[in-house]
Every structure is written in C-alpha cells, then in structure tokens.
C-alpha positions in Angstrom: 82.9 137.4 -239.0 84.1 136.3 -242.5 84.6 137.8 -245.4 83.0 137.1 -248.4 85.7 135.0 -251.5 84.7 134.3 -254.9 85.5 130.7 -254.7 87.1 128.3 -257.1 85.5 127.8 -260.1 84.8 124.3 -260.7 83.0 124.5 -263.7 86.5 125.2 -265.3 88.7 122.3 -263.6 89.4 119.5 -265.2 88.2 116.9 -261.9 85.0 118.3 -261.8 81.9 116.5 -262.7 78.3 116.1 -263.1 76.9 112.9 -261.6 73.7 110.9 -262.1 72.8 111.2 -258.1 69.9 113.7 -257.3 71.0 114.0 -254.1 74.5 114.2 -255.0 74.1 116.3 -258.4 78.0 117.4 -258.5 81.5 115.3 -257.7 85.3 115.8 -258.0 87.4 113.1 -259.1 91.0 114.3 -257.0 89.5 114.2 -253.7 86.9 111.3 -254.8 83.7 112.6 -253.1 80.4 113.7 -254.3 78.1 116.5 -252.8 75.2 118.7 -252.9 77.0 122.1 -253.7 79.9 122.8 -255.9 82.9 121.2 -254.1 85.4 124.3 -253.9 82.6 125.5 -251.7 82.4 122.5 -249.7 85.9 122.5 -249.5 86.3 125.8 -248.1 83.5 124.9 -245.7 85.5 122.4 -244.3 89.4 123.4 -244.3 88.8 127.7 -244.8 90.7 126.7 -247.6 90.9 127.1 -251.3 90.8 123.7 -253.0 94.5 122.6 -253.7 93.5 119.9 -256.1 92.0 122.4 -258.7 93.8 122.0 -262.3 92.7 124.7 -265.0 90.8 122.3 -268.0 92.9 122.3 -271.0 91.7 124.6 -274.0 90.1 122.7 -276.2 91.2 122.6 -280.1 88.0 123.3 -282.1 
C-alpha cells in the first residue's frame, strides 16, 4: 500500500492556472493539459511522480 505525500503545491507555481471550463476548473501551462483535480495530483496519479515542471512563482514587489 502507499503512503500518504503532501503533494506539490500548485497554487504557488508559476504554470498553474484557473480556467473557464466547469468540467475542467484547473490547467497547467508546461505540460499543456487541463483537469478536474489540481494537476501535481494528477501527475502523481499517473507517473508516482512529483511534477518536474513545477517553478516556484516569483515574489511579487508590492
């Protein structure tokens, strides 16, 4: 059985996005697909992987 990861955070990189597709609510840009869960976790579904594309966002200068 697995263990249970804290995945990737993909709130915090900068390919992540929100799209306008309800059935498709969340996308990332570097691997250019769009899905129903967060896409670290769809990612790790698929390879048992952590994402390799993930980039840290840039702080922003406020």
């Amino acid at each position: 059985m697995k263990e249970s990861r804290e995945h990737i955070d993909c709130f915090s990189c900068k390919f992540f996005y929100i799209t306008w597709d309800k059935s498709f609510p969340y996308g990332c840009r570097a691997l250019g697909f769009k899905c129903k869960r967060m896409p670290s976790a769809e990612v790790f579904k698929a390879s048992d992987l952590e994402c390799l594309k993930y980039h840290k966002k840039a702080a922003s200068s406020k």
